[in-house]
C-alpha positions in Angstrom: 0.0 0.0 0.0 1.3 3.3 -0.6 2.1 6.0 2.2 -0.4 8.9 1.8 2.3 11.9 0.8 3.4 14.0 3.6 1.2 17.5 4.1 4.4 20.0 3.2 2.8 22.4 5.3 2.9 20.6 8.4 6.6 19.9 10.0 8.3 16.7 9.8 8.5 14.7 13.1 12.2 15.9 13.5 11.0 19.5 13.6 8.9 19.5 16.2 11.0 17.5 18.1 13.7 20.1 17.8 11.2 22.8 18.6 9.7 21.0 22.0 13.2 20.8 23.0 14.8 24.4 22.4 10.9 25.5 23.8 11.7 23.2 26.9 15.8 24.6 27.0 14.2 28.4 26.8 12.3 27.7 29.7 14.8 26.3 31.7 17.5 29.0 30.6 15.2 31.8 31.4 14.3 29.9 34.8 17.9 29.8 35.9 19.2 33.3 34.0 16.8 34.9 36.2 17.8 33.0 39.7 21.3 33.1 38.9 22.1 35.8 36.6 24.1 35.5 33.9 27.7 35.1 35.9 26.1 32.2 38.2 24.4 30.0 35.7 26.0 27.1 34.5 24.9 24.6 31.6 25.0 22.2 33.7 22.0 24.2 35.6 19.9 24.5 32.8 20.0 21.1 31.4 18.8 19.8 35.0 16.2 22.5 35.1 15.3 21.1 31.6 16.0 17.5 32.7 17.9 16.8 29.5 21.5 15.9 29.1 24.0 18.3 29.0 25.0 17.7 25.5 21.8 18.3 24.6 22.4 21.9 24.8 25.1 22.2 23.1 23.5 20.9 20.1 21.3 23.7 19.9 23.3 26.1 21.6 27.0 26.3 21.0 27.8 28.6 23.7 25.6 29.9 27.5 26.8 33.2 25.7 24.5 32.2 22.7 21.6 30.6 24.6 21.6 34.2 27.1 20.9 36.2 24.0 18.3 33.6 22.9 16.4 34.7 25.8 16.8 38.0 26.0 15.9 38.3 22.2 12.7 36.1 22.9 11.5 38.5 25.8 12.2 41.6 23.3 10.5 40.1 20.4 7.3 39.6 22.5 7.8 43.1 23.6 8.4 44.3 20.3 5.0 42.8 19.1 2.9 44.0 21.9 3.4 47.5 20.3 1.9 47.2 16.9 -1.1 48.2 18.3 0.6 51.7 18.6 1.7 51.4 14.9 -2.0 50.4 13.8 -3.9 52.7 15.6 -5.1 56.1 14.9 -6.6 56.3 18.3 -3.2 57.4 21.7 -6.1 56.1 23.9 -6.5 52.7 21.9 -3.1 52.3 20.7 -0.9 53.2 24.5 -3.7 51.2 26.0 -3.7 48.1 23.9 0.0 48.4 24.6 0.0 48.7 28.4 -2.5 45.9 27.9 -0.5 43.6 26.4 2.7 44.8 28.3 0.9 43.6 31.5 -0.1 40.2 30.3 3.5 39.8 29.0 4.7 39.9 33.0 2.3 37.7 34.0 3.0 34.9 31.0 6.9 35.7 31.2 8.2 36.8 34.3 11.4 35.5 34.3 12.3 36.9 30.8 11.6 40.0 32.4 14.0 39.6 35.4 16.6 38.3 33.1 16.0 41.9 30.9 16.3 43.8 34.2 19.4 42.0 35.6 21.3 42.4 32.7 20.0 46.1 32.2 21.4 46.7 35.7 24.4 45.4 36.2 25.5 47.7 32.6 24.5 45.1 30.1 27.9 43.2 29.6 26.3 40.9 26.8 23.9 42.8 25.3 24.9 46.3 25.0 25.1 46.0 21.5 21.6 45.1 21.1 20.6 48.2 23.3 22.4 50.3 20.7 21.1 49.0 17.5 17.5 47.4 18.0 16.2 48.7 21.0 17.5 52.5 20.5 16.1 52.2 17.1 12.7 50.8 18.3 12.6 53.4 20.6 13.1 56.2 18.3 10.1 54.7 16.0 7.9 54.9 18.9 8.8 58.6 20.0 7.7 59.7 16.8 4.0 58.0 16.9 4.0 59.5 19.8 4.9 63.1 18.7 2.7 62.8 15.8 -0.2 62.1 18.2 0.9 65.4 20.1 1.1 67.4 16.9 -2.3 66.5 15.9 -3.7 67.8 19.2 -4.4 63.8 20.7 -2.3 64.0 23.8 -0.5 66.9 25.9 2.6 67.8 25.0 5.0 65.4 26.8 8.3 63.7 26.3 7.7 60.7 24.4 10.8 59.2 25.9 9.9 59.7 29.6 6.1 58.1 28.9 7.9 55.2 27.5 10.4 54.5 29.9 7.0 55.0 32.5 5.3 52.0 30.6 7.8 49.6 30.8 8.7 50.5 34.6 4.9 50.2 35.9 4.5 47.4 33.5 7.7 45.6 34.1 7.5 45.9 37.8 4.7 43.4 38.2 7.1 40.5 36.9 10.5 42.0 38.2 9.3 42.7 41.5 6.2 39.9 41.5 7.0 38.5 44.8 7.1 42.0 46.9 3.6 42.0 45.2 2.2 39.0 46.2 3.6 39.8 49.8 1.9 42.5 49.7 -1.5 41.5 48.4 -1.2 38.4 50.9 -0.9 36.2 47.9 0.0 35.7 44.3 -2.5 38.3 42.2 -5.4 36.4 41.3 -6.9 36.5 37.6 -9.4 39.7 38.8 -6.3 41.1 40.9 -4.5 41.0 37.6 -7.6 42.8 35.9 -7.8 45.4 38.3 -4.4 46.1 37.5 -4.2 46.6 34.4 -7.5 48.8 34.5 -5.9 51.2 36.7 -2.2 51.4 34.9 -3.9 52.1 32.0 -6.7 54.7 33.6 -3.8 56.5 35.6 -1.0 56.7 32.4 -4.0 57.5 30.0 -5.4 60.1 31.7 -2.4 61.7 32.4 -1.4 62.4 29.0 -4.8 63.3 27.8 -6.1 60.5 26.2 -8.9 60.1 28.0 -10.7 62.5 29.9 
């Protein structure tokens, strides 16, 4: 009997076995990156985390230099994405908001791809500076100008683009980098209305304060 042809659309079976298992290394990188830090994580580390053998990693990874910037460009690229809205949108008050929206969820889905972004941000960037200088400072400068088209047209007050930008990712950012001060705090991790609440009132207080809503 002949073999029914293989859809071309769908990956072979060696595919998605090499995508479960750099999803599963990704996971356990970012896990450990954030615990340890860039310095204090070892291969070794992550392959238990991931419960695979070592060599393992190196098959996809050459280098704990190459899989770091793996997760830092992972947690960017979902960053990235959760701006289009800005890019789409004729509306500050739809655009900033669907942002800050999807900026929240991001810290709840991937808080430790935050924390790794943050520790490596604050102890100078010793791996990924060149990344600040090219894509992210490039990013940023895309954004600033939405946003001082938006002002030009009369949307918003006239405020620094920059500053509003760097507010976003602070607020946002702070409910993954600092998630267990918060769940002291709230007696608790944040439960799924907690979560709502919060994003409700980020977006109501940054909104309003530029003059996107009333």
């Amino acid at each position: 009997m002949n073999e029914s042809p293989r859809d071309p659309a769908r990956p072979s079976r060696r595919t998605e076995i090499r995508q479960a298992n750099e999803a599963l290394i990704l996971a356990a990188a970012e896990k450990v990156f954030a615990e340890a830090g860039f310095g204090g994580a070892t291969m070794q580390l992550i392959a238990d985390m991931a419960g695979l053998p070592k060599a393992n990693l190196h098959y996809y990874f050459a280098t704990k230099e190459d899989l770091y910037r793996r997760v830092v460009q992972n947690i960017f690229e979902i960053w990235l994405e959760a701006a289009e809205a800005m890019d789409t949108s004729d509306d500050p008050a739809l655009g900033i908001g669907a942002y800050i929206e999807a900026k929240m969820a991001i810290s709840r889905s991937h808080p430790d791809g935050s924390k790794v972004w943050a520790y490596e941000v604050m102890h100078g960037a010793p791996v990924i500076q060149d990344y600040l200088e090219t894509t992210l400072r490039d990013w940023t400068n895309g954004r600033i100008a939405r946003i001082e088209a938006w002002i030009a047209e009369g949307r918003i007050r006239p405020i620094a683009p920059r500053h509003l930008l760097y507010m976003i990712w602070a607020t946002t950012q702070h409910y993954a980098d600092f998630g267990h001060q918060i769940a002291t705090l709230n007696r608790g991790p944040l439960s799924d209305a907690d979560w709502r609440q919060a994003t409700d009132e980020v977006k109501t207080i940054l909104l309003r304060g530029i003059g996107a809503i009333p």
